[in-house]
PyMOL commands that place a pseudoatom at each C-alpha (Angstrom):
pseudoatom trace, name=CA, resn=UNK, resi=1, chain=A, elem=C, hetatm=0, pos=[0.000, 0.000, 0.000]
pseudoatom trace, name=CA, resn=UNK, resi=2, chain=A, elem=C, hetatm=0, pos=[1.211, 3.434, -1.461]
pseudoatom trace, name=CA, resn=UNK, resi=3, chain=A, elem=C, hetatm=0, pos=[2.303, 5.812, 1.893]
pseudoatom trace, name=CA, resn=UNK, resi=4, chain=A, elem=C, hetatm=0, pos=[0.403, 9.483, 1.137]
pseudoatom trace, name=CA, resn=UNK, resi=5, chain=A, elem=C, hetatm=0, pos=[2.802, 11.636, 3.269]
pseudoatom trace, name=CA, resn=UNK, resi=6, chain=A, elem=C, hetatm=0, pos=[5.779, 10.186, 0.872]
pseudoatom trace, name=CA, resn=UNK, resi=7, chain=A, elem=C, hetatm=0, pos=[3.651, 10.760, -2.628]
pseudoatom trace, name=CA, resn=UNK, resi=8, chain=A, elem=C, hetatm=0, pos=[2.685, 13.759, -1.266]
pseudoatom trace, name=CA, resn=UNK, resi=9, chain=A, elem=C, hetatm=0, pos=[6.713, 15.129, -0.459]
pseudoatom trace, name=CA, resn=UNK, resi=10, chain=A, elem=C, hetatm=0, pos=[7.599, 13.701, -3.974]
pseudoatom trace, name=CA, resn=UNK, resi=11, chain=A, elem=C, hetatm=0, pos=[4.740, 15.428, -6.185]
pseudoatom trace, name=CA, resn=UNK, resi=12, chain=A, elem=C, hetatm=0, pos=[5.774, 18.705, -4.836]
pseudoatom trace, name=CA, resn=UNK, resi=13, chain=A, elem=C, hetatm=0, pos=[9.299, 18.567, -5.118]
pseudoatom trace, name=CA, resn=UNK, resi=14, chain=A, elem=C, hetatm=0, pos=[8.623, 17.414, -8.852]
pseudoatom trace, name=CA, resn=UNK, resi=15, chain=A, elem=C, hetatm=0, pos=[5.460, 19.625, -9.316]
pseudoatom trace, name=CA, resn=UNK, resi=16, chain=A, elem=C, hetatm=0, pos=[6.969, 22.686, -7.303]
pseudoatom trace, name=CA, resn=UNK, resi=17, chain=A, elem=C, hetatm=0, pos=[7.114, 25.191, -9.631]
pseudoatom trace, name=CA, resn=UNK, resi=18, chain=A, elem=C, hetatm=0, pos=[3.542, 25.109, -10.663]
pseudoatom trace, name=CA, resn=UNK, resi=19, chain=A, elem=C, hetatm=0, pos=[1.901, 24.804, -7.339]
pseudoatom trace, name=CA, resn=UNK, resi=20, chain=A, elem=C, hetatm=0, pos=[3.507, 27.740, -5.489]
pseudoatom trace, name=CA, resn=UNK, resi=21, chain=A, elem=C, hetatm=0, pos=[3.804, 31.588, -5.991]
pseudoatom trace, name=CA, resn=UNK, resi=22, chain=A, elem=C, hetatm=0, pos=[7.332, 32.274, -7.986]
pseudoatom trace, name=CA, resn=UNK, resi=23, chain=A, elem=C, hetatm=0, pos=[7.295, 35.174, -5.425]
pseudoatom trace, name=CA, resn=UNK, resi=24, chain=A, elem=C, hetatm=0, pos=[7.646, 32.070, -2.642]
pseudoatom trace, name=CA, resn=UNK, resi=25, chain=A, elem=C, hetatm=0, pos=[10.716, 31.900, -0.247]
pseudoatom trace, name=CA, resn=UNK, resi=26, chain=A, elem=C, hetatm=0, pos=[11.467, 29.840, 2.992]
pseudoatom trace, name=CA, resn=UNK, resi=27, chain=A, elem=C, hetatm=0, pos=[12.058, 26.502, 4.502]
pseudoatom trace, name=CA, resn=UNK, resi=28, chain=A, elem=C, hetatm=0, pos=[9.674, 24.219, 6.693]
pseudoatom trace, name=CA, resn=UNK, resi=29, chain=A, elem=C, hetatm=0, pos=[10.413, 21.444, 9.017]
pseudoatom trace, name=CA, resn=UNK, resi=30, chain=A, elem=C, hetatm=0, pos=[7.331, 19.176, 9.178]
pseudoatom trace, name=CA, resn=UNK, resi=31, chain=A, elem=C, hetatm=0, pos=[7.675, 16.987, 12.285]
pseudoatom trace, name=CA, resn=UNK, resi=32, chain=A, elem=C, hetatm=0, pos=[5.102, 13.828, 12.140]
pseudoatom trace, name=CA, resn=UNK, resi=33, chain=A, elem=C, hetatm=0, pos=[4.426, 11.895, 15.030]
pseudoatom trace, name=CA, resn=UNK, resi=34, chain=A, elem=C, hetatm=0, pos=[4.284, 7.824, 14.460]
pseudoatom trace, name=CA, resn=UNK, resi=35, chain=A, elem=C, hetatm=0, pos=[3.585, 6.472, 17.856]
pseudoatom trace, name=CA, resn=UNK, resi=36, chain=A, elem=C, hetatm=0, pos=[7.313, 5.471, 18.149]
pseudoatom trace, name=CA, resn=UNK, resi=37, chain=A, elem=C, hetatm=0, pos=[9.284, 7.960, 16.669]
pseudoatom trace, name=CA, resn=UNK, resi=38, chain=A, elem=C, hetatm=0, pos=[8.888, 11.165, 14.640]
pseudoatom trace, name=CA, resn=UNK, resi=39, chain=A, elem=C, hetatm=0, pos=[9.626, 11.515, 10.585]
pseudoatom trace, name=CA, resn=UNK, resi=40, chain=A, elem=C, hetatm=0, pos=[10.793, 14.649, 9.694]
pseudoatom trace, name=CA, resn=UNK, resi=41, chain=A, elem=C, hetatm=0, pos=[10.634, 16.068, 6.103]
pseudoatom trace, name=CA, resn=UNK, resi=42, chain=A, elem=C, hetatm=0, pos=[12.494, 18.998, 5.406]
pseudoatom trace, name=CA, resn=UNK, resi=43, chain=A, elem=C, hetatm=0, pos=[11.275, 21.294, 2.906]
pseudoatom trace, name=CA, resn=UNK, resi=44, chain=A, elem=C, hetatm=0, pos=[13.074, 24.460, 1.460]
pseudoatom trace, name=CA, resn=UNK, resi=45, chain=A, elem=C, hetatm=0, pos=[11.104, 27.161, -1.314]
pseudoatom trace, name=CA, resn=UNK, resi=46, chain=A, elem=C, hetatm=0, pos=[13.197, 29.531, -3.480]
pseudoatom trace, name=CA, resn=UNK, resi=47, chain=A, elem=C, hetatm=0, pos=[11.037, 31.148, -6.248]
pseudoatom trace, name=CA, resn=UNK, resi=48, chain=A, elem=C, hetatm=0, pos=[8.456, 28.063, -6.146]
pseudoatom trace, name=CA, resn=UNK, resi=49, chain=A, elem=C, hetatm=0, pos=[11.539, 25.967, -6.373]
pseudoatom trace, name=CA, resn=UNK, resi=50, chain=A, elem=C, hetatm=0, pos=[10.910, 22.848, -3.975]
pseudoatom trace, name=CA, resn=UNK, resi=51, chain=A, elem=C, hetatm=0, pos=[13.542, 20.398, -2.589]
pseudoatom trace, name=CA, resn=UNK, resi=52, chain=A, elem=C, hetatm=0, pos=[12.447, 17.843, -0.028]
pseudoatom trace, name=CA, resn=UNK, resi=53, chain=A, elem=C, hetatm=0, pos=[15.258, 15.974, 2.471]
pseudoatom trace, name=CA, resn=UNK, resi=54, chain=A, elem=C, hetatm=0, pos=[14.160, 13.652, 5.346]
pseudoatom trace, name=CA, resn=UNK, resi=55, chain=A, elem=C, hetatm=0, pos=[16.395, 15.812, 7.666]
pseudoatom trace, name=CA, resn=UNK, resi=56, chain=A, elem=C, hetatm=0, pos=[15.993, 17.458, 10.755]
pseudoatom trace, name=CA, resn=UNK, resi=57, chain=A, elem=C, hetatm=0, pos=[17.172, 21.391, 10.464]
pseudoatom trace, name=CA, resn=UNK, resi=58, chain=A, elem=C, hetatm=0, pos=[15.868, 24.354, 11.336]
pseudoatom trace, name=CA, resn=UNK, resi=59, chain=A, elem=C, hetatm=0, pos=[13.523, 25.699, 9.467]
pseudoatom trace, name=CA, resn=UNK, resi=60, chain=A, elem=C, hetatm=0, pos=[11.513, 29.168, 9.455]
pseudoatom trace, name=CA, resn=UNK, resi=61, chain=A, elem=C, hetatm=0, pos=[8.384, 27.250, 9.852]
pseudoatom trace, name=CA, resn=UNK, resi=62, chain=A, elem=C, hetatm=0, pos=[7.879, 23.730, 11.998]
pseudoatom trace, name=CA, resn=UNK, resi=63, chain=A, elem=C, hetatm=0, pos=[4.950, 22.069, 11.670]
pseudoatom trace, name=CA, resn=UNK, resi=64, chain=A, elem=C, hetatm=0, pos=[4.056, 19.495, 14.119]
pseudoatom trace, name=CA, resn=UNK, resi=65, chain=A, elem=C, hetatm=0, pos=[1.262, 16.547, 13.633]
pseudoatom trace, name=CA, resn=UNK, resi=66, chain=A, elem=C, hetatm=0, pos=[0.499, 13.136, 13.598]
pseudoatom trace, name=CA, resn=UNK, resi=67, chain=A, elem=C, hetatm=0, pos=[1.099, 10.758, 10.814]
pseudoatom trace, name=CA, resn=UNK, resi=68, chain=A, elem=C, hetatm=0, pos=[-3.463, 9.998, 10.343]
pseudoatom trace, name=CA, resn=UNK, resi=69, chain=A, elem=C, hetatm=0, pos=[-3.484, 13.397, 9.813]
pseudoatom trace, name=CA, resn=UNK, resi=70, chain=A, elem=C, hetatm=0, pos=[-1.068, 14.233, 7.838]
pseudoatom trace, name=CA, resn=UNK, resi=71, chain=A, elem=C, hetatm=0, pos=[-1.483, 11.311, 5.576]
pseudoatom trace, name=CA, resn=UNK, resi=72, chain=A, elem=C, hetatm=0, pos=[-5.773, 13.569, 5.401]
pseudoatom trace, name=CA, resn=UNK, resi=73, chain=A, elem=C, hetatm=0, pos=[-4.008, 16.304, 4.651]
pseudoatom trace, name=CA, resn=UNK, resi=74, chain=A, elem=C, hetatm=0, pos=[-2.051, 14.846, 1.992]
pseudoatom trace, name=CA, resn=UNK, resi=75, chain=A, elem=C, hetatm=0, pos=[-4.648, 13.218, 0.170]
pseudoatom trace, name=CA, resn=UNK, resi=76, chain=A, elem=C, hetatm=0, pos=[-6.822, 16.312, 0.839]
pseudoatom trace, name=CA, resn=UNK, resi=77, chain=A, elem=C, hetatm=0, pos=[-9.418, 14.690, 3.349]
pseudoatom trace, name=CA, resn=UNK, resi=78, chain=A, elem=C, hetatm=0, pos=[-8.373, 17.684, 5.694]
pseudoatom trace, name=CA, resn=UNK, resi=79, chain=A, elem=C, hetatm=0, pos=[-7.110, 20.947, 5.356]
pseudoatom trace, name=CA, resn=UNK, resi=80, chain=A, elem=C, hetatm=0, pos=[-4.180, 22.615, 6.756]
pseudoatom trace, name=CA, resn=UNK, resi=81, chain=A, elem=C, hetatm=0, pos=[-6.100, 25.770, 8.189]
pseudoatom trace, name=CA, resn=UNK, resi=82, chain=A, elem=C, hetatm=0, pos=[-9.087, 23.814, 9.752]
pseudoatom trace, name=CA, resn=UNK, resi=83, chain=A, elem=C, hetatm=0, pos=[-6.965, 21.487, 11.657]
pseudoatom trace, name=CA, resn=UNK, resi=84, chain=A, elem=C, hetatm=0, pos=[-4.667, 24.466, 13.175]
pseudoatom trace, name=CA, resn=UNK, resi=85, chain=A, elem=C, hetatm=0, pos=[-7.758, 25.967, 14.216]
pseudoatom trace, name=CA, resn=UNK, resi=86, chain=A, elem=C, hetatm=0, pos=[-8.592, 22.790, 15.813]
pseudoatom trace, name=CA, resn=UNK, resi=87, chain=A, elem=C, hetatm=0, pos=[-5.194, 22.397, 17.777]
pseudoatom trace, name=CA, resn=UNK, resi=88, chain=A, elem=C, hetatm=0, pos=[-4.697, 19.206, 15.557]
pseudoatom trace, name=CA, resn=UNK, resi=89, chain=A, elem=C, hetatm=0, pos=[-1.394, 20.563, 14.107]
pseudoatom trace, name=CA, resn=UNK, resi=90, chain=A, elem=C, hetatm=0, pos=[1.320, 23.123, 15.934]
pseudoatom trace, name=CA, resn=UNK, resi=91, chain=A, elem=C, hetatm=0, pos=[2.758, 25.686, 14.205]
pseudoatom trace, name=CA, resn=UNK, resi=92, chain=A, elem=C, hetatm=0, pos=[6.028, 27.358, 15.376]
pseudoatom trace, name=CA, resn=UNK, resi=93, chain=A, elem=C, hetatm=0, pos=[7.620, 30.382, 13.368]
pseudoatom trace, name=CA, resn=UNK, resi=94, chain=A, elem=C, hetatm=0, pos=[6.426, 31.369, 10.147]
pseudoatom trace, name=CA, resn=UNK, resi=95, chain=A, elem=C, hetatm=0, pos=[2.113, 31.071, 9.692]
pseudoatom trace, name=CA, resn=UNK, resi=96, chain=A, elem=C, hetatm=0, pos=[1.699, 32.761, 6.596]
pseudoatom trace, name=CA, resn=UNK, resi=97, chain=A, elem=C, hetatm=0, pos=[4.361, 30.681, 5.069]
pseudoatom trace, name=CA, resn=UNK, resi=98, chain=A, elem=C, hetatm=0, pos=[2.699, 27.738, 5.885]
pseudoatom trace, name=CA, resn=UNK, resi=99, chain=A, elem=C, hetatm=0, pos=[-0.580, 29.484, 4.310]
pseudoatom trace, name=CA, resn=UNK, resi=100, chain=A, elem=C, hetatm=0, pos=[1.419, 30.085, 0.926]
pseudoatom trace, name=CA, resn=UNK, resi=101, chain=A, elem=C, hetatm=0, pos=[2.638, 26.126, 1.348]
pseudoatom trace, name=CA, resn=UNK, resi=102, chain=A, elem=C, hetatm=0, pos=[-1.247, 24.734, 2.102]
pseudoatom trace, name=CA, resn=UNK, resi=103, chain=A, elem=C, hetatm=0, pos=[-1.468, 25.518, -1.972]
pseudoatom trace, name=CA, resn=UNK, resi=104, chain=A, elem=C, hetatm=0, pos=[0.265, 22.572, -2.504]
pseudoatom trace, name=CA, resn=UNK, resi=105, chain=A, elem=C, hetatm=0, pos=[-1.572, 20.384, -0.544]
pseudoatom trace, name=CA, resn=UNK, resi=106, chain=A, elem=C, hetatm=0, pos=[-4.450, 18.725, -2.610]
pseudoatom trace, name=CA, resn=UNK, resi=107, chain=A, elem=C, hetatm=0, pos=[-8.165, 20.031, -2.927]
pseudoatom trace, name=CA, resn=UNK, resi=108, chain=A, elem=C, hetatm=0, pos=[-10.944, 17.306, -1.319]
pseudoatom trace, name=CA, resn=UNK, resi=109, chain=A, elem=C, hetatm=0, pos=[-11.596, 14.705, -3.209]
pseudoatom trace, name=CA, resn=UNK, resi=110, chain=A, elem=C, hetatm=0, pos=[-14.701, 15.414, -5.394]
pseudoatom trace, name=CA, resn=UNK, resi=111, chain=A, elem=C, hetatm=0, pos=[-14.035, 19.444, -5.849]
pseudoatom trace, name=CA, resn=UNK, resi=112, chain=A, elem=C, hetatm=0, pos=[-13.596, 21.599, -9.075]
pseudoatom trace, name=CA, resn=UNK, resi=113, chain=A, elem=C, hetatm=0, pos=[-12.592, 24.437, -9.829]
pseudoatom trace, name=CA, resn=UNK, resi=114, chain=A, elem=C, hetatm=0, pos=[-15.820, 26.732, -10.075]
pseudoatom trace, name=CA, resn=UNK, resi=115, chain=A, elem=C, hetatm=0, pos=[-14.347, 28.636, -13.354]
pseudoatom trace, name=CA, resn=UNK, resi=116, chain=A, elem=C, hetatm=0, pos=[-14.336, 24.810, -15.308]
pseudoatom trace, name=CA, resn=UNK, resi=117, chain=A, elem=C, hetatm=0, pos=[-18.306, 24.793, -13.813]
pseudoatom trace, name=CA, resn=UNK, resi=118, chain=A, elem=C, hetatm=0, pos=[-18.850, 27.936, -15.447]
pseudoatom trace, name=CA, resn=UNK, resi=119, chain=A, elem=C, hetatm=0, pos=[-17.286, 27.456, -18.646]
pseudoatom trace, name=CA, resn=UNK, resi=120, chain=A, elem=C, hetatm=0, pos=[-19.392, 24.064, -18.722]
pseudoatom trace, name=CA, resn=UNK, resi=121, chain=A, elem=C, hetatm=0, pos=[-22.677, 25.514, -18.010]
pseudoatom trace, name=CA, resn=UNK, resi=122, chain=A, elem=C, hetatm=0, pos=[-22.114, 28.166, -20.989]
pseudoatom trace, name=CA, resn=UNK, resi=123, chain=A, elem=C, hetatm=0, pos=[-20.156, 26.286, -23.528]
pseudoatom trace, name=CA, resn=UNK, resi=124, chain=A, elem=C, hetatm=0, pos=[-21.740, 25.988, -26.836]
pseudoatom trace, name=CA, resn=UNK, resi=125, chain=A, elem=C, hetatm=0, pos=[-23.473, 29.161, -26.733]
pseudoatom trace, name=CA, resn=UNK, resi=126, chain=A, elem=C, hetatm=0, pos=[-26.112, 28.682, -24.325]
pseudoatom trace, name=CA, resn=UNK, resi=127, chain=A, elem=C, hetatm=0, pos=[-28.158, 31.207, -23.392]
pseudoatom trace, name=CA, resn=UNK, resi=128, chain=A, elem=C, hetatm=0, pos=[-27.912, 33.412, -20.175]
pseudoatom trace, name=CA, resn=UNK, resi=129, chain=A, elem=C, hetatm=0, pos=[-30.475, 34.328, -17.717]
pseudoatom trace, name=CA, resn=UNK, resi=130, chain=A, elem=C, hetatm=0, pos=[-32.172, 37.017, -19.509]
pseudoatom trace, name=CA, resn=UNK, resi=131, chain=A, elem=C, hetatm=0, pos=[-32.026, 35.233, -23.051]
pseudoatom trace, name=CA, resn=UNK, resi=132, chain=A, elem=C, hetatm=0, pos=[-29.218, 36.852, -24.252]
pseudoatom trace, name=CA, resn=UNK, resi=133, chain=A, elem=C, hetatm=0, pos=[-25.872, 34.505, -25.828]
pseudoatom trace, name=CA, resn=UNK, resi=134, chain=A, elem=C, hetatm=0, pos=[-22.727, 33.826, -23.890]
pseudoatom trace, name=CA, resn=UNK, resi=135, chain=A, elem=C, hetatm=0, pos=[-20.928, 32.842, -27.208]
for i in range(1, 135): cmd.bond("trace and resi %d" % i, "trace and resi %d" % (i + 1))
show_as sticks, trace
zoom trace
């Protein structure tokens, strides 16, 4: 069985560039509690750049959670700002560079983007809602 906190660390140090802001710099720590021990996935950002080590180092942002949640929030079952409101993850140092990071973290299962809805709803010329053409 595939583990979703290590797909998740490869697809964004291979899909980096085109899921965070060019205008994105830092490094996070993630710290993810097993039971037993604690993984720790270092990640650094330099102009939506993304390399991933399995080090511990400092890090302008640590994040701290268990390995069920992570493995929700990597698959996109939870989201990063619901479960720091909920005191399910700690955050030490940097918040808002954690809230530029969530963007790589997947969508929930099931969810589009609403522009594709609109685009579907109108294609081929249908009409609007007082009669007149979208095409």
């Amino acid at each position: 069985m595939a583990d979703p906190t290590v797909e998740f660390f490869n697809r964004i140090e291979e899909s980096g560039p085109g899921l965070l802001p060019t205008r994105a710099r830092g490094t996070l720590r993630f710290d993810i509690d097993r039971g037993d021990e604690v993984d720790h996935w270092f990640v650094a950002i330099n102009r939506g750049n993304v390399l991933v080590s399995r080090e511990w180092r400092e890090a302008d942002c640590v994040v701290t959670t268990d390995k069920d949640l992570f493995d929700k929030l990597a698959t996109g079952e939870a989201q990063v700002l619901a479960a720091y409101n909920r005191n399910d993850l700690t955050v030490q140092g940097s918040l808002p560079l954690l809230l530029t990071f969530r963007r790589a973290f997947p969508s929930p299962p099931g969810t589009r983007d609403p522009r594709e809805r609109i685009r579907e709803r109108f294609a081929g010329g249908r009409a609007g809602r007082n009669g007149e053409s979208w095409s």
